[in-house]
Every structure is written in structure tokens, then in C-alpha cells.
C-alpha positions as CSV (number, residue, x, y, z in Angstrom):
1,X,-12.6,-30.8,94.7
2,X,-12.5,-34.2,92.7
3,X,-13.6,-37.5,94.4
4,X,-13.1,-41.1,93.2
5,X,-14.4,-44.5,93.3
6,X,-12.6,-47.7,93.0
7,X,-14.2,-50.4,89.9
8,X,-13.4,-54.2,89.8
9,X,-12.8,-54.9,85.9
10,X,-11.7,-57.5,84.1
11,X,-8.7,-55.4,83.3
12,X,-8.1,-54.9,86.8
13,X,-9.4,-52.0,89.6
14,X,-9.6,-48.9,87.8
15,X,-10.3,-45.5,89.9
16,X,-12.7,-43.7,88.1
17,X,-12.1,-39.5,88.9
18,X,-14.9,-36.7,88.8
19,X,-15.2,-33.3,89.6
20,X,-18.7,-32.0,90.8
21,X,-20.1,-32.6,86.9
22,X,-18.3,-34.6,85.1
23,X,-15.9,-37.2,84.3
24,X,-12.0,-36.4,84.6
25,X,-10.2,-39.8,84.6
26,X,-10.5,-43.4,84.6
27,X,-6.9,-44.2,85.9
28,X,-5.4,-48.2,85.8
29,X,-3.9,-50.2,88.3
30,X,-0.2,-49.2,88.0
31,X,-0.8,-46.0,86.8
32,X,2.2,-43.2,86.9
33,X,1.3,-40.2,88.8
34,X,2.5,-38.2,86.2
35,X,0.7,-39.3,83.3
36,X,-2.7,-37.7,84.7
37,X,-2.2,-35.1,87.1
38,X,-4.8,-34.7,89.4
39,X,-5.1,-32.6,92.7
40,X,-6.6,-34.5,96.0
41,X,-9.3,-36.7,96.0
42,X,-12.1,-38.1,98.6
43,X,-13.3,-40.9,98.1
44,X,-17.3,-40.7,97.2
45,X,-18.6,-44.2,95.3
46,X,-21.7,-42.4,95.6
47,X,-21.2,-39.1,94.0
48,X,-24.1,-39.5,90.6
49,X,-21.4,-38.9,87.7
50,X,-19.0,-42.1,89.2
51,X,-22.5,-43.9,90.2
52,X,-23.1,-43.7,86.3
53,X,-19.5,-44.2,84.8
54,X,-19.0,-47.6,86.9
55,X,-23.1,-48.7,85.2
56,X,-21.9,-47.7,82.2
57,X,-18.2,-49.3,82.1
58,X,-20.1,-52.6,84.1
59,X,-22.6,-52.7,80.8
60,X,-19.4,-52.3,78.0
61,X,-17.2,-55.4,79.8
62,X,-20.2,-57.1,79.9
63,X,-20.9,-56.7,75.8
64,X,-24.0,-54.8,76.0
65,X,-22.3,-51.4,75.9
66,X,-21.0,-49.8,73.1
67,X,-21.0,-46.0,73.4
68,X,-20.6,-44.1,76.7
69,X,-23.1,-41.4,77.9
70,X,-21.4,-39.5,80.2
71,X,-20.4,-35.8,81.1
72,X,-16.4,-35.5,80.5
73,X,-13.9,-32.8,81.5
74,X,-10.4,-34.2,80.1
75,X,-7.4,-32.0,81.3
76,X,-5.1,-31.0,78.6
77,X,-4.0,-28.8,76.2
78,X,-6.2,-27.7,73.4
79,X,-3.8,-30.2,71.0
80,X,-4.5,-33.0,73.6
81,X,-8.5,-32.2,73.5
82,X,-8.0,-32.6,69.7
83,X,-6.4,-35.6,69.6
84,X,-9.0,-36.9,72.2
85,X,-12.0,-36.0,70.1
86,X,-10.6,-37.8,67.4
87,X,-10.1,-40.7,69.7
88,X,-13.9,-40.4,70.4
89,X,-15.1,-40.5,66.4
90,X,-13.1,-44.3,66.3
91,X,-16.0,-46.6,65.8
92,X,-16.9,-49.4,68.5
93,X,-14.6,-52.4,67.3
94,X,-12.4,-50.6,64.7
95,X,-8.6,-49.3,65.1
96,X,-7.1,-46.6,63.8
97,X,-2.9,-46.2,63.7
98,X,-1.4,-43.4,64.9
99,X,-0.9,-41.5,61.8
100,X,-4.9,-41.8,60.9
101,X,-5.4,-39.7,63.6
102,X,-3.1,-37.2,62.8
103,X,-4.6,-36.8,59.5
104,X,-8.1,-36.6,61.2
105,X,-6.9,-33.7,63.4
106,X,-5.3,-31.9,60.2
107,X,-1.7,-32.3,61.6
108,X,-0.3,-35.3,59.2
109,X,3.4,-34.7,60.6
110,X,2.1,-35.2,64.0
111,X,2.3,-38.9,64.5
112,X,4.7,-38.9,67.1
113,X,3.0,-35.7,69.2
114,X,-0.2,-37.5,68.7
115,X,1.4,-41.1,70.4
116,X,1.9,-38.5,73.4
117,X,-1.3,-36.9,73.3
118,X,-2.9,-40.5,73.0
119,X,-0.8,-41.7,76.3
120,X,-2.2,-38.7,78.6
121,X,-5.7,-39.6,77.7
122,X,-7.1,-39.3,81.2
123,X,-10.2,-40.8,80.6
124,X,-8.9,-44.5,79.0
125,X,-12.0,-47.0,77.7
126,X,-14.6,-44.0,77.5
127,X,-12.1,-42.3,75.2
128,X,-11.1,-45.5,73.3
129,X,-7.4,-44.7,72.9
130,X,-6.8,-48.3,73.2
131,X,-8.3,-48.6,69.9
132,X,-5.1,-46.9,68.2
133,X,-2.5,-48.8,67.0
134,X,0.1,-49.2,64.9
135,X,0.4,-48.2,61.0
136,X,1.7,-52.1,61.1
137,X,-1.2,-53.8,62.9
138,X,0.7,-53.9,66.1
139,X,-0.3,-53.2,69.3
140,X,1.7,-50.5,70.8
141,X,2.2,-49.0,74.5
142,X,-0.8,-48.7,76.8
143,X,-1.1,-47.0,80.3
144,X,-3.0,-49.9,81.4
145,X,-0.5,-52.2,79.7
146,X,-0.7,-54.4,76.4
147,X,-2.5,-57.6,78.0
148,X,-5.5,-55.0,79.2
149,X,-5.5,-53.4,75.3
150,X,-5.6,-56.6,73.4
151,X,-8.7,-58.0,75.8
152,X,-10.1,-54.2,75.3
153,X,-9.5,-55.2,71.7
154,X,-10.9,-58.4,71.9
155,X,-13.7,-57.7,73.8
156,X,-15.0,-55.4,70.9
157,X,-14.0,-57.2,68.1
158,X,-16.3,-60.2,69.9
159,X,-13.4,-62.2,70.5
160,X,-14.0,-62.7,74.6
């Protein structure tokens, strides 16, 4: 059984998703029901592992956060889990492109797989896959949109 909780942000309501231990999603405003699949949820703002995740996310939009301490249980596939740890090692305030992390996971022809991996990342914010960007400097696609990345961006980088 998962249950959920709704979150104001400043990058709009997220619905933060746990089963009975940990963290499984953090899902945006316009999200696509198939980039996280996700069985039936209750609503519970009170179960301890959301209670925590919306403290925690409340502290990082407000600048006093930088790292997240919580129990997580991304679904994926064991290339997907990779690609998420990887996502996990970028430092507070730093970008990586793409083709970093597919060096970092030992897969340097990956870049494209990886761009996949990185969109399914179920739990955005707490698994910083907005801080991967392009080998350019660009920002690239976003589930919760480019305007939410660059203020992610921004927010880190002590821009807001």
C-alpha cells in the first residue's frame, strides 16, 4: 500500500509517495502517469516518512537544506538505480551533463539511455536529476518543466 501527501512549493504542489518505510516518489504538478508508475494511493499527510520528506524539502526551498536524510525505495531497473545513485554523488550546487554520468556509471556510450534513466527518476529534488544538464551548458527536458529546473538551479547556486 503507498500513501501520499500533497506539498506547496515554490515549484508548484508536488505529491510526495511512500510506501510503509520509505520514500518512492516526489511527483510534479503536470506529471505523466507513465513516467512513474505507481499502484493506488490513500492519502496519509501524516504517515512519519512523508511527515519528514515535506520538513526536509520545506528546509532545502528555504536555503537551509542541502542534503536529504531520508529512507528511499526508487522503482526501476537495476540500470535506472545506477544512473540514480550517480545522480545522488552530484554535489549541492554543481551540474553534471549527461555524458558525465555515463562515465560515472562505467557506461560512456550511454548518454542517451542515461537521458531516459534520468527522466524516470521518481524521486525528483531528493535525487537531484535536475542538476544534469547539457554537455553545452544548456538546460534540457525536466518532468517538472524547465522554469522549475532553472529556479532548482538557482536556488542552489544562491541565485534566489
Amino acid at each position: 500500500m503507498l500513501h501520499y501527501a500533497t506539498l506547496p512549493s515554490p515549484v508548484g504542489a508536488l505529491t510526495l509517495v511512500a510506501d510503509d518505510t520509505a520514500l518512492v516518489a516526489i511527483l510534479w504538478p503536470d506529471d505523466k502517469p507513465e513516467r512513474v508508475r505507481l499502484e493506488a494511493t490513500t492519502e496519509r499527510p501524516d504517515h512519519p516518512v512523508l511527515a519528514a520528506a515535506a520538513t526536509q524539502l520545506d528546509e532545502y526551498f528555504a536555503g537551509t537544506r542541502t542534503t536529504f536524510d531520508l529512507p528511499l525505495a526508487p522503482r526501476g531497473t537495476a540500470f535506472q538505480r545506477d544512473v540514480w545513485r550517480a545522480l545522488d554523488a552530484i554535489p549541492y550546487g554543481e551540474t553534471r551533463s549527461y555524458a558525465d554520468i555515463a562515465q560515472a556509471i562505467g557506461r560512456p556510450t550511454a548518454t542517451r539511455a542515461v537521458g531516459a534513466a534520468n527522466g524516470r527518476n521518481p524521486i525528483s529534488i531528493v535525487t537531484p536529476c535536475h542538476r544534469v544538464i547539457g554537455r553545452s551548458g544548456a538546460l534540457t527536458g525536466f518532468a517538472g518543466g524547465l522554469a522549475a529546473k532553472q529556479h532548482l538551479l538557482a536556488l542552489e547556486q544562491g541565485r534566489r
